[in-house]
C-alpha positions as CSV (number, residue, x, y, z in Angstrom):
1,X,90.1,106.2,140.2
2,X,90.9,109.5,138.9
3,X,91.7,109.7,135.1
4,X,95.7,110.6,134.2
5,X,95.6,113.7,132.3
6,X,96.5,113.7,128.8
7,X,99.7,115.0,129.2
8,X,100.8,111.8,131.2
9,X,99.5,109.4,128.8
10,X,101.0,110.9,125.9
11,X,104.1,111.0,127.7
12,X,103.8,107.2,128.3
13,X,103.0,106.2,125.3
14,X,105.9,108.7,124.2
15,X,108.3,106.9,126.8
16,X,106.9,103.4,125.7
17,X,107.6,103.8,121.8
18,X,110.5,105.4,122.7
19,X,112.2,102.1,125.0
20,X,110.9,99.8,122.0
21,X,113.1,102.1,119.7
22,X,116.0,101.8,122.0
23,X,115.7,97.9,122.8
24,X,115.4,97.5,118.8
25,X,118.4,99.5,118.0
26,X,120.7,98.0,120.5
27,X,119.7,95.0,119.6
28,X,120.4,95.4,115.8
29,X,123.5,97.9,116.5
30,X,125.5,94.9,118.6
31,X,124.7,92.6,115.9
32,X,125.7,94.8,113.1
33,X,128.8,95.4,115.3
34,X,129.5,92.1,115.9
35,X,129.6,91.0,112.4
36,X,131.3,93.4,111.2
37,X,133.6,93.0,113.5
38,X,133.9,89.2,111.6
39,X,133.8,90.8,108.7
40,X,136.8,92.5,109.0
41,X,138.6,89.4,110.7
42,X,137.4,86.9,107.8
43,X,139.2,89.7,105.5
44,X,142.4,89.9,107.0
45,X,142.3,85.9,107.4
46,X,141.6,85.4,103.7
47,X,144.5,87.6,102.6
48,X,146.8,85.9,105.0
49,X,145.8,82.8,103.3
50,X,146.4,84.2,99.9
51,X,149.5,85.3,100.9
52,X,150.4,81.8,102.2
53,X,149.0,79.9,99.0
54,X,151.0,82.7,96.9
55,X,154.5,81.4,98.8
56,X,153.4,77.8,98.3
57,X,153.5,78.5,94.9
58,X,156.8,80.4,94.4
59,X,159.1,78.1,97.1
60,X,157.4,75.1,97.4
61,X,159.2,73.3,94.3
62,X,162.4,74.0,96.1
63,X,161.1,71.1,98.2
64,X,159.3,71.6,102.6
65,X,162.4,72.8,104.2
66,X,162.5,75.8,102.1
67,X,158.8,76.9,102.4
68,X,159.2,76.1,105.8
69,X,162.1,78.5,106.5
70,X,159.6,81.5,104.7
71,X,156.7,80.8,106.6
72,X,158.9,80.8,110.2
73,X,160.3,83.9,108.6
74,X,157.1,85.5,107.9
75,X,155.6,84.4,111.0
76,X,158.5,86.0,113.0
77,X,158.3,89.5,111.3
78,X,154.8,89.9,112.7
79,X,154.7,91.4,116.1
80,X,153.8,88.7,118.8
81,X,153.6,85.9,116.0
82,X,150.9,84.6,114.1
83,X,148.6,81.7,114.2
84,X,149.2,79.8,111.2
85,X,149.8,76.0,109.8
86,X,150.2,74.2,106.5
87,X,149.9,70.3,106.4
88,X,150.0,68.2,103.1
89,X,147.1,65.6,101.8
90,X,149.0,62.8,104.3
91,X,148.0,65.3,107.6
92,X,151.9,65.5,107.9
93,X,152.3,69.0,109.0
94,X,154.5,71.1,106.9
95,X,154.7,74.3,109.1
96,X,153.4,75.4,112.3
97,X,153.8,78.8,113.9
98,X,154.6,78.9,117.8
99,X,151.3,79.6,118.6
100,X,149.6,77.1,116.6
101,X,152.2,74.6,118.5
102,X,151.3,75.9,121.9
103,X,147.4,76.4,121.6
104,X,147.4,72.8,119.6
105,X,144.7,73.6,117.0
106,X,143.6,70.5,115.5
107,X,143.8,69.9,111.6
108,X,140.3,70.3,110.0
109,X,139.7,69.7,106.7
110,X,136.9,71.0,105.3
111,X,135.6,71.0,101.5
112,X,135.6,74.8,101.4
113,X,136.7,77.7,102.9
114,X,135.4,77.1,106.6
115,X,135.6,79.7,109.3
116,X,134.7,78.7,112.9
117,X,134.9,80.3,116.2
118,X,136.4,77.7,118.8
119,X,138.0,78.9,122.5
120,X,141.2,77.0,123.7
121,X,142.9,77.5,127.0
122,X,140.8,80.4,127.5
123,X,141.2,82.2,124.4
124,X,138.7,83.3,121.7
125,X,139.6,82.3,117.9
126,X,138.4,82.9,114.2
127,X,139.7,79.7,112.5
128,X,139.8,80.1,108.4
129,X,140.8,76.4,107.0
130,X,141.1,76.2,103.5
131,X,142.4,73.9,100.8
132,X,145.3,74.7,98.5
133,X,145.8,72.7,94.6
134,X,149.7,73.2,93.6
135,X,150.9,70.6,90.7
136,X,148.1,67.9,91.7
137,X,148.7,67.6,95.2
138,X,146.2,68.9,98.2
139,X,147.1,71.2,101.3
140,X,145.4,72.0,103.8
141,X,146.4,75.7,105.4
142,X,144.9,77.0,108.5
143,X,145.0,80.8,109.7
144,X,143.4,81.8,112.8
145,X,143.3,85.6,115.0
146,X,142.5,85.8,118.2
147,X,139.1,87.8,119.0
148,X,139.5,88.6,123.0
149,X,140.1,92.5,122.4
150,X,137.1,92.6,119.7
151,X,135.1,90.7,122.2
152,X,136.0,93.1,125.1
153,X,135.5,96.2,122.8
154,X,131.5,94.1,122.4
155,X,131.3,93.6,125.9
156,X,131.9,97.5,126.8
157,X,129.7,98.2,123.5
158,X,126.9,96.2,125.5
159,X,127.2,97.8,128.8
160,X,127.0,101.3,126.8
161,X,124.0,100.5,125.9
162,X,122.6,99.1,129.1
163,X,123.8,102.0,131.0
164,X,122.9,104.7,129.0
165,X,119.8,103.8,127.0
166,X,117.8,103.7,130.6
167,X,119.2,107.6,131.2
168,X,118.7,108.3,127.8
169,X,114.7,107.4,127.9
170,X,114.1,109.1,131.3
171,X,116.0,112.3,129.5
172,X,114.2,111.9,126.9
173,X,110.6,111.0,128.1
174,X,110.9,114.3,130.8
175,X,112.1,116.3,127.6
176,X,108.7,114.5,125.9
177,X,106.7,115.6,128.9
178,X,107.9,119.3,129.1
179,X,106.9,119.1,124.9
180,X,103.4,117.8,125.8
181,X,102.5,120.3,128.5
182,X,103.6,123.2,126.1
183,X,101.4,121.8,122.9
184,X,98.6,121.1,125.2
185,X,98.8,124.6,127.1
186,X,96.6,126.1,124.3
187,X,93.7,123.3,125.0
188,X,94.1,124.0,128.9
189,X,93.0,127.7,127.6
190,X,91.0,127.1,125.3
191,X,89.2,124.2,128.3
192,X,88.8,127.2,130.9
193,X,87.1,130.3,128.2
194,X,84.9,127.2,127.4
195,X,84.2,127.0,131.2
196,X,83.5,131.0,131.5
197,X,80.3,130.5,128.3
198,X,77.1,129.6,129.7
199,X,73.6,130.4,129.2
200,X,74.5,134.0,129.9
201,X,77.1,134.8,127.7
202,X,76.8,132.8,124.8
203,X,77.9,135.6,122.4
204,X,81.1,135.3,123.7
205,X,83.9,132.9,121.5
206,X,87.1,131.7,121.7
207,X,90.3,133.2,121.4
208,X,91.1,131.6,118.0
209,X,95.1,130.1,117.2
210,X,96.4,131.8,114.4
211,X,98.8,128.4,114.0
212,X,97.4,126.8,110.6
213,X,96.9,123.8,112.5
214,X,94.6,120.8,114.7
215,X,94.5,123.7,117.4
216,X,92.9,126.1,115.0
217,X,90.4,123.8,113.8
218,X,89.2,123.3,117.3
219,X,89.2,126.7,117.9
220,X,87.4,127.3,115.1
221,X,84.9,124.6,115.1
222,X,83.9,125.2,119.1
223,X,83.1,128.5,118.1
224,X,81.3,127.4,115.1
225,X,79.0,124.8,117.6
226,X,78.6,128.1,120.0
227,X,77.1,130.5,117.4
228,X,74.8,127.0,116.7
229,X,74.4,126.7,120.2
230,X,73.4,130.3,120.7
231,X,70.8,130.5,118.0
232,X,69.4,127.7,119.0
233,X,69.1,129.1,122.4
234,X,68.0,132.1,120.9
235,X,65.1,130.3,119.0
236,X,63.9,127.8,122.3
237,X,63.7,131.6,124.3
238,X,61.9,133.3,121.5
239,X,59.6,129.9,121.5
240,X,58.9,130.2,125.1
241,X,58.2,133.8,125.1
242,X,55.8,134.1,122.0
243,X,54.1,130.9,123.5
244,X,53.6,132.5,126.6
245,X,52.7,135.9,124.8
246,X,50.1,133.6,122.6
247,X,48.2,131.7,125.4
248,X,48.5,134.7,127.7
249,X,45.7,137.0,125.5
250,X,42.8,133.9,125.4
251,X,43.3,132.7,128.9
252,X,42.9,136.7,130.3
253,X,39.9,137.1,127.8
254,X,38.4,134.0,129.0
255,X,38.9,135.0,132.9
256,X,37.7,138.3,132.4
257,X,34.5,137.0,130.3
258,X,33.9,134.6,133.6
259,X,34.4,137.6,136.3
260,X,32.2,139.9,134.5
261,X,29.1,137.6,134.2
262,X,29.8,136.6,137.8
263,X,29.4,139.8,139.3
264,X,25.8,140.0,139.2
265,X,23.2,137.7,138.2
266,X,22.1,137.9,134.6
267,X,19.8,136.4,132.2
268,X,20.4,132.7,130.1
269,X,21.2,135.0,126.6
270,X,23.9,136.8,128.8
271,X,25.7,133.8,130.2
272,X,24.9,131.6,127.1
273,X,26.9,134.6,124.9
274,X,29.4,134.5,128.1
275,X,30.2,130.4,127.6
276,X,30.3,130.8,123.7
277,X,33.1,133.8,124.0
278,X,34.9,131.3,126.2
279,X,34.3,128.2,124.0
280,X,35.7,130.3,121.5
281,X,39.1,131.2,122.9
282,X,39.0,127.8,124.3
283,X,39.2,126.2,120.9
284,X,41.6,128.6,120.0
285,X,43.8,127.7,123.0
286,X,43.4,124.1,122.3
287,X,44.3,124.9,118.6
288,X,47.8,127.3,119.5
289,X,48.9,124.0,122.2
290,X,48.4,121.3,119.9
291,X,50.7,123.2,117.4
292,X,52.9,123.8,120.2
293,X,53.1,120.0,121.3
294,X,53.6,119.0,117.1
295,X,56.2,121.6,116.9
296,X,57.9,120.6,120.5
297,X,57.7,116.8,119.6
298,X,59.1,117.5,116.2
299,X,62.6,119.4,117.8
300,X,62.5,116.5,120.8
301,X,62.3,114.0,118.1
302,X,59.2,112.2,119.3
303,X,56.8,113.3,116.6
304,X,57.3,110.2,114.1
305,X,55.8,109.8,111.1
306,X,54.3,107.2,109.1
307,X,55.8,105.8,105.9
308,X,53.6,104.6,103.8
309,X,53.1,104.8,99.7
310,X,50.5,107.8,99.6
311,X,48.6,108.7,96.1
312,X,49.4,112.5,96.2
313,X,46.5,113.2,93.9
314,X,44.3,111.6,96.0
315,X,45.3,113.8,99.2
316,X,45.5,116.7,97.7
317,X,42.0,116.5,96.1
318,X,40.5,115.8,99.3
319,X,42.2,119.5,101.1
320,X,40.9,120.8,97.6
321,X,37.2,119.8,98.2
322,X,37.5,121.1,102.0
323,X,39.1,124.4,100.6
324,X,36.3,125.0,97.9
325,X,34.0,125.2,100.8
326,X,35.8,127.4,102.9
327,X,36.5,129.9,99.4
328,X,32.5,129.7,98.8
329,X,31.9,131.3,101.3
330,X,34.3,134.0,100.4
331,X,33.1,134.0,96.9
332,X,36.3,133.2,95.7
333,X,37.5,131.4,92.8
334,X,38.9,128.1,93.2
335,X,40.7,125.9,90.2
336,X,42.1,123.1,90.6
337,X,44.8,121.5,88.0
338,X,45.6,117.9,89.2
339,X,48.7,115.5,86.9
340,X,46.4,112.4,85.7
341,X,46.8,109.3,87.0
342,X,48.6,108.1,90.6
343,X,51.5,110.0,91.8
344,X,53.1,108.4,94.5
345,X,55.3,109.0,97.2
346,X,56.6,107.4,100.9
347,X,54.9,109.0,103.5
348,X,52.4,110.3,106.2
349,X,49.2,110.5,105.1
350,X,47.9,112.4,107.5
351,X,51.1,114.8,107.6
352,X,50.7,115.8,103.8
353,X,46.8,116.2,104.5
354,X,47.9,119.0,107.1
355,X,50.7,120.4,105.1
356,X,48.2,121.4,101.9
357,X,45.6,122.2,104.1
358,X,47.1,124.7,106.2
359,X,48.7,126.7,102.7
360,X,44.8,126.3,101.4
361,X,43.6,127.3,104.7
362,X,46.1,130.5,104.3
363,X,45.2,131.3,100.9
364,X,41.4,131.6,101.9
365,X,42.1,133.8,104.9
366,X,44.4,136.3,103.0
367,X,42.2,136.6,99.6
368,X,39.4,139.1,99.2
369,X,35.6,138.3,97.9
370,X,36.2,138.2,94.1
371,X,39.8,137.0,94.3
372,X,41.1,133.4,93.0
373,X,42.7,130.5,94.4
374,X,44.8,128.0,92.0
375,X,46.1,124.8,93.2
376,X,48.0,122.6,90.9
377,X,49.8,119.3,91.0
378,X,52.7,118.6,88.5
379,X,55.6,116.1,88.4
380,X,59.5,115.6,86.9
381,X,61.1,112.5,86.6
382,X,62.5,113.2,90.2
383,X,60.1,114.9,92.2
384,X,55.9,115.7,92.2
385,X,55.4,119.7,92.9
386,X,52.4,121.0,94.5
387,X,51.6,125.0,94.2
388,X,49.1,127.3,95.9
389,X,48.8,130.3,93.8
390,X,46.2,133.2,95.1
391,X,45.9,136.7,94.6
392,X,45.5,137.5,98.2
393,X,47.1,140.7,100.0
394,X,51.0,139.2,99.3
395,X,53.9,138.9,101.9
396,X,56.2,142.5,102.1
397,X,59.8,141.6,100.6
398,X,60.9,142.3,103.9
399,X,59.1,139.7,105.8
400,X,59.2,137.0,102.9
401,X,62.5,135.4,104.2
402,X,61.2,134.6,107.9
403,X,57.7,133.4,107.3
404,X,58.4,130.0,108.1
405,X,59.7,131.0,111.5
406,X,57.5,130.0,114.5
407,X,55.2,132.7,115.6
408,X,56.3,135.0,112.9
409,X,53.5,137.7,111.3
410,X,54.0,139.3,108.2
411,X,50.9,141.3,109.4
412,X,50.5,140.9,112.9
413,X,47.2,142.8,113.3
414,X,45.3,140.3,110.9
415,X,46.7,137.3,111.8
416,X,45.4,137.9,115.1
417,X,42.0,138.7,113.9
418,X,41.7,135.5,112.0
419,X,42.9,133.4,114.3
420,X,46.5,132.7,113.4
421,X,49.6,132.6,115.9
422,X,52.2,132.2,113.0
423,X,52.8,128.5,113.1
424,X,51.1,126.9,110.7
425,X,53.9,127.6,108.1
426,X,56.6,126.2,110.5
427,X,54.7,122.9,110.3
428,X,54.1,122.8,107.0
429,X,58.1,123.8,106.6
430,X,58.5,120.8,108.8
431,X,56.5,118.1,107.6
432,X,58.0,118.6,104.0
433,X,61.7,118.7,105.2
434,X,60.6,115.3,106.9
435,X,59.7,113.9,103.7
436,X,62.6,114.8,102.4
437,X,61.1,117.7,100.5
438,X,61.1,121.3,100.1
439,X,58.8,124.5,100.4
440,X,59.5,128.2,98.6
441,X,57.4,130.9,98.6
442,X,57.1,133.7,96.5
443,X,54.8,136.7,96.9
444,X,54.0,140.5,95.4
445,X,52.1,143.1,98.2
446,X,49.2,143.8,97.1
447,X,49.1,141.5,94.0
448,X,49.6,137.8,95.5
449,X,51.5,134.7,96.6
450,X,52.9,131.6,95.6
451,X,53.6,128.3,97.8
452,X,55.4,125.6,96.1
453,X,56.1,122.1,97.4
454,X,58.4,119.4,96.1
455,X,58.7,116.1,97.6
456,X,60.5,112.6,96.1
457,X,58.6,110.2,94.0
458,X,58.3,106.6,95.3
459,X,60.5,105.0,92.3
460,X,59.5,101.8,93.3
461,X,55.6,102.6,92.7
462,X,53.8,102.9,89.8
463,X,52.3,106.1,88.3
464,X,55.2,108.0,88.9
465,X,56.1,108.7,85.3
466,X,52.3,110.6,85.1
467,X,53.3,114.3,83.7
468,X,50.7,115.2,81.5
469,X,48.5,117.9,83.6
470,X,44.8,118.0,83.0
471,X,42.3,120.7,84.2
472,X,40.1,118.5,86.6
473,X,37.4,120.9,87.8
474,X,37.5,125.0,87.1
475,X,34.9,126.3,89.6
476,X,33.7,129.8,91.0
477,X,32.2,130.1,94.0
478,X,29.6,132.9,94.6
């Protein structure tokens, strides 16, 4: 079944709240007509019996006849009579208007002022009966008006309602529907300009609603997720082409190596030197794709790490003594300044290993014979910091900003004669954002860089409080 647009639910629901607001206000407004409509009778009833209790008093001593003779007086003077009777303490009526005689309304005594609705012969009546105290003795007097107009006037009241509240909603829920399909015309353009963006044309954006309102936002945001969108397109095509561009240069070295010592028979040193060229770039290869599967892994999500407590002075001595032998053979300087005691932090052991290894392995390949390497490990009450400090060639000012980009090269030509395809600082930028950790880097040309890594402490370990810094091991390698 097809989904109803948005336009006809809104307009139901529109239509729906709108017959509950009817139902409710017809229902309260014939009430509130209604008993005001009693209201208004009750009044005039009360004052009629005021007005009777007020003759009682003034002609009453002058013994029945005489208040009988002002009540048929005042009855008379009102146009089509009045309903009206007075009876003393015995039930012995005193007076009785002609249409009290001819509807026969009963006597009631009540112990207040009562009013009741009661229908005789077919007519509707508001019955007041109250009591009335002259000179120790009890009356009774009894008022009553009939109520067949006010009820016909409720009865056409009703029908209003019924009638018109039906033509009012349908009015009302196509006006609702007209309103909807104008505030949602924007979204229907808005809906196709999103349809025209693909892979193609992702610089292009929406037209966005100067309206200061929902419309705007969305506008606003959807654009904001393209330009996301599009640099993240921008990096996956960059990714694909420098991997391509990467593996293509050892996988044409190693086929050329193969055709050229197949062409003619040679001796063992030939094709030995032959397999040991291609061994090479095959290592290399195998190196650049096992970066590229970490790195692919990490965006998919798949790469997981482990979270364990991990002594950070314990990993990073262990890079340290695998980066002193790879700076001997440089002759360069290597020092060491390690916080005492545990410093500890949830994590991947392994991960962290790699992370210091490869800024070592990075400060080894870019400082001269002679130069010096410093690694030190300090901590804050918040965080443990690791820095790699060597006074190899530096990082232009230029370049500094996108060295943790993948298969970026401050100096292309060198990285490719040592070996490097510019992703060893995007893993170490991601295996510290993993950790919740961060990684800066500061540099001079010509004079030297700096590589600083912060990552949490465990607080639940022990150790962590460790900030005095001791020189463990000041060595030069020759």
């Amino acid at each position: 079944m097809k989904p109803l647009p948005i336009r006809f639910k809104l307009t139901a629901w529109y239509s729906a709240v709108l017959l509950a607001t009817f139902v409710l206000f017809g229902i309260i407004a014939f009430f509130a007509m209604q008993n005001g409509i009693e209201t208004t009778v009750d009044e005039g009833l009360r004052d009629q019996v005021s007005g009777i209790r007020e003759l009682m008093r003034s002609v009453l001593p002058e013994g029945p006849e005489r208040l009988e003779d002002e009540l048929r007086e005042h009855s008379e003077l009102r146009a089509g009579g009045d309903f009206s009777q007075v009876s003393d303490g015995q039930g012995r009526w005193l007076f009785r208007s002609e249409l009290m005689k001819r509807f026969d309304i009963p006597r009631q005594n009540p112990q207040n002022p009562s009013y009741y609705n009661m229908q005789v012969k077919g007519l509707p009546l508001r019955v007041l009966s109250s009591e009335v105290r002259l000179d120790g003795q009890t009356y009774l007097a009894q008022v009553a008006a009939p109520m067949d107009d006010f009820y016909d006037a409720l009865s056409r009241f009703r029908w209003v309602l019924l009638l018109f509240s039906p033509l009012l909603l349908v009015l009302a829920s196509a006006g609702g529907y007209w309103i909807s399909q104008r505030a949602l015309k924007p979204v229907d353009e808005i809906t196709r300009a999103a349809q025209d963006i693909n892979s193609k044309n992702l610089s292009m954006r929406l037209r966005v609603l100067r309206s200061r309102d929902e419309l705007q936002r969305l506008s606003e945001t959807l654009n904001g997720m393209l330009e996301r969108l599009e640099a993240a397109f921008s990096r996956v095509t960059r990714f694909t082409a420098d991997a391509s561009h990467e593996l293509r240069t050892p996988l044409a070295l190693m086929r050329t190596t193969a055709e050229v010592s197949l062409r003619k028979s040679r001796g063992e040193a030939e094709y030995r030197e032959a397999l040991a060229q291609i061994l090479g770039e095959s290592e290399k290869t195998t190196a650049l794709i096992e970066k590229l599967m970490v790195l692919a892994r990490a965006d998919a999500g798949f790469e997981s790490l482990e979270r364990v407590p991990v002594n950070l002075v314990d990993t990073l001595s262990d890079v340290c003594r695998e980066g002193r032998t790879l700076a001997e053979g440089k002759r360069i300087t290597f020092q060491v300044r390690l916080a005492k005691g545990p410093i500890l932090i949830t994590g991947d052991p392994h991960a962290l290993h790699r992370l210091f290894r490869i800024l070592i392995d990075n400060a080894v390949k870019y400082t001269g014979p002679e130069g010096r390497i410093e690694v030190s490990l300090t901590v804050n009450p918040e965080r443990a910091l690791a820095e790699v400090r060597d006074t190899g060639i530096g990082i232009d000012a230029a370049d500094l900003p996108h060295i943790f980009e993948r298969f970026y090269r401050a100096d292309k030509a060198r990285s490719r004669e040592q070996g490097g395809a510019g992703l060893g600082l995007s893993i170490a930028h991601w295996i510290a954002d993993a950790h919740g950790g961060s990684i800066h880097a500061q540099s001079t040309l010509g004079v030297g860089s700096v590589f600083q890594v912060g990552l949490p402490l465990d607080m639940d370990g022990r150790g962590v409080r460790a900030t005095s810094a001791a020189s463990r091991t000041t060595e030069k390698s020759s």
